[in-house]
C-alpha positions as CSV (number, residue, x, y, z in Angstrom):
1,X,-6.1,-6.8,-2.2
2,X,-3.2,-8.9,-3.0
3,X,-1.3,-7.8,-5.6
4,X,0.8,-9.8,-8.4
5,X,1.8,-9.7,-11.6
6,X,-1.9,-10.0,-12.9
7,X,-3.0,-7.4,-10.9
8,X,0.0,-5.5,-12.3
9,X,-0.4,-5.7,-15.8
10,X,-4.3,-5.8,-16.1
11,X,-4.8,-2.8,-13.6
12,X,-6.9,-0.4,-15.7
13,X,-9.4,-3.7,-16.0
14,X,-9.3,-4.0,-12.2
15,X,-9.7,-0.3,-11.9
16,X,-12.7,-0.6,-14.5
17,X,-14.6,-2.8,-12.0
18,X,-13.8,-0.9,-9.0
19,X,-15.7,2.1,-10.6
20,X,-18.6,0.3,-12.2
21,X,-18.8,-1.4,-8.3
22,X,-18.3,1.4,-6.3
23,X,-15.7,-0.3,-4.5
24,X,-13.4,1.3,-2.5
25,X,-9.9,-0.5,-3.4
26,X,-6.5,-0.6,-0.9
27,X,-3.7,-2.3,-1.5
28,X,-0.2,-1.7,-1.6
29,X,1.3,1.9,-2.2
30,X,2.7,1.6,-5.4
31,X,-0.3,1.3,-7.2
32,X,-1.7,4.6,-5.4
33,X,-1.1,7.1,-8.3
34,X,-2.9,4.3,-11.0
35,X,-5.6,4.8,-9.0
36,X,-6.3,2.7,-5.6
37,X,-7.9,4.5,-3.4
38,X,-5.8,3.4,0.0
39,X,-2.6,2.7,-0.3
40,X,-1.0,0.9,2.7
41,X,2.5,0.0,3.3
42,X,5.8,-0.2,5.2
43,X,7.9,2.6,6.1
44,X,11.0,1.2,3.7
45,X,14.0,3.1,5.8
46,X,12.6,1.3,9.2
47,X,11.6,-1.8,7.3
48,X,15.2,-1.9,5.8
49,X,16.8,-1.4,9.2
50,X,14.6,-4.2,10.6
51,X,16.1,-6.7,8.0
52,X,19.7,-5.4,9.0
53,X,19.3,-5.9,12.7
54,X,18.2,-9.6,11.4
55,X,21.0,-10.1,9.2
56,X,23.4,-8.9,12.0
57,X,22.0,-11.2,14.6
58,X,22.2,-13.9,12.1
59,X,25.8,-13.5,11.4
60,X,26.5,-13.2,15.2
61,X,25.4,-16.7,15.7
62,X,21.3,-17.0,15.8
63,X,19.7,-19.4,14.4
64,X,17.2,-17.7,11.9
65,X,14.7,-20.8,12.4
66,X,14.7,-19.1,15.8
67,X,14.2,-15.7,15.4
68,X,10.3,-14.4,15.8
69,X,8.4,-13.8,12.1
70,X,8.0,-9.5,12.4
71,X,6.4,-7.7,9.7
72,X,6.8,-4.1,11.5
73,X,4.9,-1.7,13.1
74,X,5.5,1.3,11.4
75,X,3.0,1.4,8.4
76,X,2.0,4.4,6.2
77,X,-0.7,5.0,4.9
78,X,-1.7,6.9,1.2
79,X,-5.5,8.3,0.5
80,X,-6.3,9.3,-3.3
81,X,-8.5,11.2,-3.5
82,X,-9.7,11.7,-7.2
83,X,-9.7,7.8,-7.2
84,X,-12.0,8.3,-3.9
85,X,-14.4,10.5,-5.9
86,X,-14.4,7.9,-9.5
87,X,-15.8,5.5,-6.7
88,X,-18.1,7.4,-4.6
89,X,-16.1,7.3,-1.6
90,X,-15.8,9.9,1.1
91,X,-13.4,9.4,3.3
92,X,-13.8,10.4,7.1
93,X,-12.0,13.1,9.0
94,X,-10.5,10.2,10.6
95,X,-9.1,8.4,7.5
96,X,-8.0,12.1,6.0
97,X,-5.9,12.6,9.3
98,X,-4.5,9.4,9.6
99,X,-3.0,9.6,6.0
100,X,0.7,10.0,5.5
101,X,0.5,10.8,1.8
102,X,-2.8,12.3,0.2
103,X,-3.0,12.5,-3.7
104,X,-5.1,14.3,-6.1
105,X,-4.8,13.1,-9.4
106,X,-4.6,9.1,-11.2
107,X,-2.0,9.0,-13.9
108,X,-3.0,8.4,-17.0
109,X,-1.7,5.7,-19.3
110,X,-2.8,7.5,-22.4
């Protein structure tokens, strides 16, 4: 799911549908604990070192036209799994072990 400033500030409409539809929502980690089931993201230290290799290479000459597009390879990934449940989703021993992060509650805006 792409996110934006819609999906930001109309989330508990989104997250209405995703019960009533049984849908199984990812997207990107920050909206884990409102209550998206999969959260998956970058690693933010590696990502921010990635960006500072760039920057370095840039200032040493390259052209940054030049330099290949590289969105990372290190991605986590967060499992919720009260938000699971609201939806009807198990999730397999597979997805439970691949998980970096595994929460057990959605916060409330009440």
């Amino acid at each position: 799911m792409q996110i934006s400033n819609a999906f930001d500030q109309n989330f508990d409409l989104f997250f209405d549908c995703f019960k009533k539809y049984s849908l199984p929502s990812t997207g990107e980690p920050i909206y884990i604990t409102k209550g998206l089931v999969i959260g998956i993201g970058r690693d933010k230290e590696k990502f921010g070192l990635q960006c500072a290799e760039y920057a370095l290479r840039i200032l040493d000459g390259a052209d940054p036209g030049r330099l290949p597009m590289d969105v990372g390879k290190d991605f986590s990934i967060s499992l919720n799994i009260e938000a699971a449940t609201v939806v009807g989703y198990n999730p397999s021993i597979d997805i439970l072990g691949a998980a970096d992060q595994i929460f057990r509650e959605i916060e409330t805006t009440d």
